[in-house]
N, C-alpha and C positions, 0 to 999 in steps of 0.2 A: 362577671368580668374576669376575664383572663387575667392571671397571677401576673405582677408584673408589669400589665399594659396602664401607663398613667396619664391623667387625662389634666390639663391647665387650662384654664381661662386666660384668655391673653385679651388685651386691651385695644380698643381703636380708639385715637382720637380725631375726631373730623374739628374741622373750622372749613372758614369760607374759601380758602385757599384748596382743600384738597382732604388728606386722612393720613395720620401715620398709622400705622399696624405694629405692632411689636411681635416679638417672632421669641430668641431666647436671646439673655445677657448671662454674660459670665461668673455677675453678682447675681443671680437670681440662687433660692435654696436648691432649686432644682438642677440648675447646671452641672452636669459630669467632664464632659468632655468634647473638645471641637476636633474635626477631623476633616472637615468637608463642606459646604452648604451648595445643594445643587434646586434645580426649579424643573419638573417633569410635567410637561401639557399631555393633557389626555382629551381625547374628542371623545361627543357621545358614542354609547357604544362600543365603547374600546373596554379591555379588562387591563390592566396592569396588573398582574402576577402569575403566580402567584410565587412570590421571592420568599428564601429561606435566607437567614445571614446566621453565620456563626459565629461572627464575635460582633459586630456595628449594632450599637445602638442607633434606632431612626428615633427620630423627631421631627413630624409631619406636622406641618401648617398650610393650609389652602389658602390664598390669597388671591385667587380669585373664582367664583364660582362653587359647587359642592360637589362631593364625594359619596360615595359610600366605599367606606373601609370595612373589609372582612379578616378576620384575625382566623388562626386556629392554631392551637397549643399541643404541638406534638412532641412538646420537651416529655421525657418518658419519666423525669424525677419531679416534675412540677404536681402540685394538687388539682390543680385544673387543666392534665391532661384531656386530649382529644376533646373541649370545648371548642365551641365558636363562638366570637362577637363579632358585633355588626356597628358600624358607627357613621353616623351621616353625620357630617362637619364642613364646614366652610366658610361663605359670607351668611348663612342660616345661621350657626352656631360657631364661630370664630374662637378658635382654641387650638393647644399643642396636645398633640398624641404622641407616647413614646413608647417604642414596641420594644423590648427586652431581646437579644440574640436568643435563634431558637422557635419563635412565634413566627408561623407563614405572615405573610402579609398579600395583601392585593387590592388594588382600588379602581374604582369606575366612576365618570363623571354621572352627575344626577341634573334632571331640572332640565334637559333639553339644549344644554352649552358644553363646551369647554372648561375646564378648570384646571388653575395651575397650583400646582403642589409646590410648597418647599421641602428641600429636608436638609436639618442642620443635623448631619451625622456626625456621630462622634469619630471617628477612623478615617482618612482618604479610601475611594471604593479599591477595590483588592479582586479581580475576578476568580481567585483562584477560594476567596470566603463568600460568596456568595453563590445558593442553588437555585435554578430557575425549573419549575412545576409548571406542567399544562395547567391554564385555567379552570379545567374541566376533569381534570383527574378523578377515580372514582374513589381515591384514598381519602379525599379532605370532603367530608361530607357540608358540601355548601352551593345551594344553587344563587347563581348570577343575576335571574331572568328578576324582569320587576313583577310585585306583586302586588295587584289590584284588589283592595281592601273596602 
């Protein structure tokens, strides 16, 4: 696990009416800071990233459909430099991810749909703090493609 990257279980509750989804509250231990909350649809076969932020904290919740999330730690003072993770998350495993400034990030819908992201970042977005990376770059050693297991 990449230094830093934290993982919650968040809560659904259904009844006959419908489901609510919890995402984050202000009183939760984990709360830092709000800044933002935006919703990012990604069709299959699409890559979203790979984004660098240097200062926004994310806080990724899927709300609908699943993800694979690719991380990679190229903070040069962290312990878990030049790692990668991998996290598949969504209505499969329903939970908040939050990626620390400094950690690439990138996500691809899984399962053959659409999925829609939240992110309750802590900062309003700022284009002049955020790096945008080819998907495909040969500096972040992480392939996209799926693998048949």
């Amino acid at each position: 696990m990449i230094d830093g990257v934290e993982i919650f279980p968040l809560r659904r509750i259904p009844d006959e009416r419908g489901m609510v989804m919890h995402m984050l509250r202000a009183d939760d231990p984990h709360f830092q800071n709000f800044g933002e909350i935006y919703f990012s649809v990604i069709y299959p076969g699409v890559i979203k990233g790979w984004h660098l932020h240097s200062k926004m904290i994310i806080n990724y919740a899927v709300v609908d459909g699943n993800i694979k999330l690719a991380l990679f730690d190229q903070r040069a003072d962290s312990k878990t430099h030049g790692e990668v993770q991998e996290i598949i998350f969504g209505q499969i495993n329903y939970q908040l991810v939050r990626i620390p400034p400094g950690v690439v990030n990138g996500f691809t819908a899984v399962g053959g749909q659409r999925a829609v992201v939240a992110n309750c970042a802590s900062m309003p977005h700022d284009p002049a703090e955020i790096t945008r990376i080819d998907p495909f770059t040969p500096t972040i050693p992480y392939d996209w493609r799926l693998v048949h297991r």
